[in-house]
MIDO-185755 format. One line per field, with one value per residue: residue number from 1; x, y, z of N, C-alpha, C in turn; residue in one letter. Coordinates in steps of 0.001 Angstrom, whole numbers, plus 500000, padded with zeros to 6 digits. Example, Ala and Ser with C-alpha at 12.3 -4.5 7.8 and 13.67 -1.06 7.14 Angstrom:
# residues 2
seq	(1 / 2)
nc1	(513190 / 512850)
nc2	(494310 / 497750)
nc3	(507800 / 507080)
cac1	(512300 / 513670)
cac2	(495500 / 498940)
cac3	(507800 / 507140)
cc1	(513200 / 512900)
cc2	(496700 / 500030)
cc3	(507800 / 507870)
type	(A / S)
***
This chain:
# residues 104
seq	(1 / 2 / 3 / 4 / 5 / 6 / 7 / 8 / 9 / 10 / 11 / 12 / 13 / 14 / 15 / 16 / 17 / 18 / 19 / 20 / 21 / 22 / 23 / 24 / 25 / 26 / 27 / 28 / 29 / 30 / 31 / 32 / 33 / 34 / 35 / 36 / 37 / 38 / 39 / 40 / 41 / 42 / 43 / 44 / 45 / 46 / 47 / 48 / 49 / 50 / 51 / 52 / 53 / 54 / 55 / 56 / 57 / 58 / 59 / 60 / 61 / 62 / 63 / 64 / 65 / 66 / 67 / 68 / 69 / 70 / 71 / 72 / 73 / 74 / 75 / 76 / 77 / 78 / 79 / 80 / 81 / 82 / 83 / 84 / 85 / 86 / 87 / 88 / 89 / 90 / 91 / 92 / 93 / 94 / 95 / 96 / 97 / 98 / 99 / 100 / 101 / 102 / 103 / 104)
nc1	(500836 / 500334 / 502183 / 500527 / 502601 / 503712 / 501360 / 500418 / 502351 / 501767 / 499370 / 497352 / 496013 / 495305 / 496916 / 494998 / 493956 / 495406 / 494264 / 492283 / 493834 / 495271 / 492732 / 492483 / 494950 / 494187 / 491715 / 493053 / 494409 / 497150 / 500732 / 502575 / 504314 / 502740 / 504099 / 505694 / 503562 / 502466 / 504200 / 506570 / 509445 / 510373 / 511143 / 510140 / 507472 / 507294 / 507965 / 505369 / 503150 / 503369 / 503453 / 500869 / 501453 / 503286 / 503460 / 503226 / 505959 / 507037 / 506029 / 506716 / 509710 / 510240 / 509728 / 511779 / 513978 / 515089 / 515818 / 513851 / 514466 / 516397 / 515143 / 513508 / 515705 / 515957 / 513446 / 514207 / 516132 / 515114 / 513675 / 512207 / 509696 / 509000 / 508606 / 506781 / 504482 / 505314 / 506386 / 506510 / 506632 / 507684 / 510354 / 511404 / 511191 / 512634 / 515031 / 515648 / 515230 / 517672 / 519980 / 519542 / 520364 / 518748 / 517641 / 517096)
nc2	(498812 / 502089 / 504853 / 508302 / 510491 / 509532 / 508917 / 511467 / 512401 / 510757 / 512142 / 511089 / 512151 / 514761 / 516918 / 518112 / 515924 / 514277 / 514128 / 512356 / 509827 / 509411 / 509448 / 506700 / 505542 / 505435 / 503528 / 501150 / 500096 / 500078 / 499229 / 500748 / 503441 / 506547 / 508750 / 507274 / 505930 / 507942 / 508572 / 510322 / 510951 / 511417 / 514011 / 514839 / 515027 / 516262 / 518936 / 519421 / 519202 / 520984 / 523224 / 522899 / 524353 / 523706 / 521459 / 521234 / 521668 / 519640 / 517374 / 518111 / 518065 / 515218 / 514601 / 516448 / 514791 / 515708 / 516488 / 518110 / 520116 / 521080 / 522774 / 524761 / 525997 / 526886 / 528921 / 530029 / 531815 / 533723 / 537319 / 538726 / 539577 / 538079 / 535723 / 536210 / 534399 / 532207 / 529434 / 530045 / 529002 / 526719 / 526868 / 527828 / 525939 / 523500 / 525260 / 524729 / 522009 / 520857 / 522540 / 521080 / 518909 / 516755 / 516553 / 514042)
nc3	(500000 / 499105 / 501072 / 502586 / 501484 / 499228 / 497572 / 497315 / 495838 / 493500 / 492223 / 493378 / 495754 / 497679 / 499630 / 501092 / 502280 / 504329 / 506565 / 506412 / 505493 / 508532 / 509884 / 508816 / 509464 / 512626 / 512480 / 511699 / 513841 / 513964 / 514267 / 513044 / 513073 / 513198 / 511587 / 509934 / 508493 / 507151 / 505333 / 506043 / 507590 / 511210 / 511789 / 509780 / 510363 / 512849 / 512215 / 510699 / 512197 / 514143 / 512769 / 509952 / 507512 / 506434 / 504882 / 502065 / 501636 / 502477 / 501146 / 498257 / 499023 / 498775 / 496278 / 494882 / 495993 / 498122 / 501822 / 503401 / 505278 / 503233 / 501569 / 502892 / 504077 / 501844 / 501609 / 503509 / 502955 / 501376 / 500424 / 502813 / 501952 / 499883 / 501420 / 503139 / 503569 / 504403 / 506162 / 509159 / 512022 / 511668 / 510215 / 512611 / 514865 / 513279 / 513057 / 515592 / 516328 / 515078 / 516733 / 518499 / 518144 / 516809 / 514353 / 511692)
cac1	(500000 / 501336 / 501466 / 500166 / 503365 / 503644 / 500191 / 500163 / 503210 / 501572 / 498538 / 495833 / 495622 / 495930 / 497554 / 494184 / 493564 / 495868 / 493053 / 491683 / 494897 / 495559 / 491850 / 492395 / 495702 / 493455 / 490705 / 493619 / 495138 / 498494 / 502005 / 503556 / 504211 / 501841 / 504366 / 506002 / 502403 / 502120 / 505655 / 507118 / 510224 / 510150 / 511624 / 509245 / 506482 / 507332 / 507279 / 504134 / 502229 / 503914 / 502785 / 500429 / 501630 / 504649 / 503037 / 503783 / 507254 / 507536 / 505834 / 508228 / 511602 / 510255 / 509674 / 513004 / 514557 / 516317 / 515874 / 512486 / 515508 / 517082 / 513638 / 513183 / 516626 / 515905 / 512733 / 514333 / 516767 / 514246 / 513723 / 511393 / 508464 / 508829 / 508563 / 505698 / 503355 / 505546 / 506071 / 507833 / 507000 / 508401 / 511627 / 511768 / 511066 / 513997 / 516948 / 515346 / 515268 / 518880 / 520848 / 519290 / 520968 / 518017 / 517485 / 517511)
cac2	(500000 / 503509 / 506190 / 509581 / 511099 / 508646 / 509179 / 513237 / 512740 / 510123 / 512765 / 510304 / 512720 / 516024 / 517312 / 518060 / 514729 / 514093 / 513539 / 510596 / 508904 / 509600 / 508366 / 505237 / 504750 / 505029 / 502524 / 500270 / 500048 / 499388 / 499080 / 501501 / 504889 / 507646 / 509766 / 506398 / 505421 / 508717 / 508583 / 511232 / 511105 / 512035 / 515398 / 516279 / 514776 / 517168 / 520619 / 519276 / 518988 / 522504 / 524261 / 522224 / 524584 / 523306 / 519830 / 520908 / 521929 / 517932 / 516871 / 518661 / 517356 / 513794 / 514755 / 516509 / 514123 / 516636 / 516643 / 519192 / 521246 / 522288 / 523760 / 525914 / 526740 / 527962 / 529850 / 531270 / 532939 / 534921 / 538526 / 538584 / 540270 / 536746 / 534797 / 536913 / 533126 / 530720 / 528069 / 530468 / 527951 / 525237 / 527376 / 528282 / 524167 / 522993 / 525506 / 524184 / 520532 / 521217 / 522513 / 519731 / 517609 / 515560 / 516078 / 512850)
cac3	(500000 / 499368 / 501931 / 502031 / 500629 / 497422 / 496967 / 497011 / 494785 / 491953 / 492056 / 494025 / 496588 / 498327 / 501200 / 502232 / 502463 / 504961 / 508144 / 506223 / 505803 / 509778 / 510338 / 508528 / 510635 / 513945 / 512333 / 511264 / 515260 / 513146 / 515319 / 512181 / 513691 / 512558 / 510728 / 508655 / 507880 / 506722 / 504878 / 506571 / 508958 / 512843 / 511560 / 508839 / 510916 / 514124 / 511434 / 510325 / 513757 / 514604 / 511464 / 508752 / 506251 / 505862 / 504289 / 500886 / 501434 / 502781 / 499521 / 497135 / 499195 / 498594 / 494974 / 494698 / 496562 / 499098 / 502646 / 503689 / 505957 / 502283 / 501148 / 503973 / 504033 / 500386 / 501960 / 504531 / 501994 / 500644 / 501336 / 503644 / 501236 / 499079 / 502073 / 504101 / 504166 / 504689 / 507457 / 509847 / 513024 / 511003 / 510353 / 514257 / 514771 / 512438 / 514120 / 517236 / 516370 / 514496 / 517540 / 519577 / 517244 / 516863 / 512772 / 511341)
cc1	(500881 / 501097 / 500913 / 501226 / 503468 / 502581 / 499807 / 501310 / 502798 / 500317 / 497287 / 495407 / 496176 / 496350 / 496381 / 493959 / 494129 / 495098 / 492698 / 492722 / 495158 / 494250 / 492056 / 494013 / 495413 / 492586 / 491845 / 493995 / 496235 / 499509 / 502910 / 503658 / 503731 / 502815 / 505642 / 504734 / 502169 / 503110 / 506467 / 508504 / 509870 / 510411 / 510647 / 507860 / 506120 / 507180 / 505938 / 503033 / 502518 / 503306 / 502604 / 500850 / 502694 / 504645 / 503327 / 505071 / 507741 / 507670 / 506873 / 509232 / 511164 / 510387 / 510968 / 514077 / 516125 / 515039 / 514830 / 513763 / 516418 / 515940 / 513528 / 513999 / 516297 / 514501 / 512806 / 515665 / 516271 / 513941 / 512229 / 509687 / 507773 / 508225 / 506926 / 504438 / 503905 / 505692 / 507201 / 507855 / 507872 / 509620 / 512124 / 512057 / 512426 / 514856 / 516316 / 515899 / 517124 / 520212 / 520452 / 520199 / 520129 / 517129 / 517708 / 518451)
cc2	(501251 / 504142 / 507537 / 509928 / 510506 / 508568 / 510768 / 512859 / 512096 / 511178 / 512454 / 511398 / 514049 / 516585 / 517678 / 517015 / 513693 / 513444 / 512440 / 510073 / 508475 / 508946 / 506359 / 504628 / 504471 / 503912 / 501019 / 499193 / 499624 / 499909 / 500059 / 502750 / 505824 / 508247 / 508820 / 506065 / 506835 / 509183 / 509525 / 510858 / 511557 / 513779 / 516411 / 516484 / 516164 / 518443 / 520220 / 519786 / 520562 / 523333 / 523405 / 522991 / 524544 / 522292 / 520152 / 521148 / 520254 / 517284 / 517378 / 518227 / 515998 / 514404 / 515108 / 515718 / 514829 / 516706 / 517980 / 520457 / 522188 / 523391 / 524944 / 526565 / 527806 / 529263 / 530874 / 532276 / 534076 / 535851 / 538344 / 538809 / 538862 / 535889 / 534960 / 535326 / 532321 / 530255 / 528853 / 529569 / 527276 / 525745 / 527999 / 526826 / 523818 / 523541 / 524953 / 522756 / 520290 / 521474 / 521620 / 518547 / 516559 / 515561 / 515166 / 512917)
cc3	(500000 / 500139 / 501243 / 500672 / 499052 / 496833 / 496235 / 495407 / 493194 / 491780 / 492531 / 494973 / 496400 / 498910 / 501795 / 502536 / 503272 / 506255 / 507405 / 506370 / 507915 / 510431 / 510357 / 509531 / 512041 / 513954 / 512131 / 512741 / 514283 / 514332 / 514269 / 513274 / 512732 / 511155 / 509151 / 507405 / 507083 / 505420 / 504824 / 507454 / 510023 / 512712 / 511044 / 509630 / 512336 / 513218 / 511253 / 511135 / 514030 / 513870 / 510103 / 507790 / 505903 / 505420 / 502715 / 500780 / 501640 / 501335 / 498599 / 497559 / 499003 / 497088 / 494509 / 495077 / 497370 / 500537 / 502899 / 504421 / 504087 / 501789 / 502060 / 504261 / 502820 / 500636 / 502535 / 504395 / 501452 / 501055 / 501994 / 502751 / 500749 / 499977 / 502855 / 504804 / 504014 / 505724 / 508393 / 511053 / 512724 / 510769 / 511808 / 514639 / 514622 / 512872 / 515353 / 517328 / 515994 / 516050 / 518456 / 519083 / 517249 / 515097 / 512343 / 509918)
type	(X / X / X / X / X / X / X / X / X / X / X / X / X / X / X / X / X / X / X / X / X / X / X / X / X / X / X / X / X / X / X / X / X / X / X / X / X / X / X / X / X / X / X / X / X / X / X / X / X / X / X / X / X / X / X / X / X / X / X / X / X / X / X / X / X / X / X / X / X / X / X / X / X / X / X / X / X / X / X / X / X / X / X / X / X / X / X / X / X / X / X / X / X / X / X / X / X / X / X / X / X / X / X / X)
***
């Protein structure tokens, strides 16, 4: 079965569509952990929970196949005007999670 993420990415789904997936892992009782079943890492999974609008920046680093921390690096290059709606929790999060040394 594919997860969320390989699903958003072949086009089956949407990132809104995220709560069903997360339902069907409560109806399932499965022993996966939420944010594998979801095909996320512990990393991208914790921005997520912090600030949902950082779920398509996840989607695109699977697609690009770079790490969700380079994306946001590349966001949080931008002059601020460019940036004005993006995932600033999720870039507070990540140097947080980062000097913890707990980025996977």
């Amino acid at each position: 079965m594919s997860n969320f993420i390989e699903k958003c990415l072949k086009g089956q789904v949407l990132p809104d569509d995220i709560d069903d997936f997360i339902d069907s892992w409560h109806e399932e009782d499965s022993d996966q952990p939420l944010h594998r079943y979801l095909g996320m890492t512990r990393s991208e999974y914790s921005l997520w929970v912090a600030d949902p609008d950082v779920l398509p920046y996840i989607v695109n680093a699977h697609h690009f196949g770079k790490d969700v921390s380079e994306l946001l690096d590349e966001v949080e290059a931008l002059p601020l005007a460019a940036r004005s709606d993006g995932p600033d929790k999720a870039l507070k999060l990540r140097r947080w999670i980062k000097s913890e040394g707990m980025w996977e």
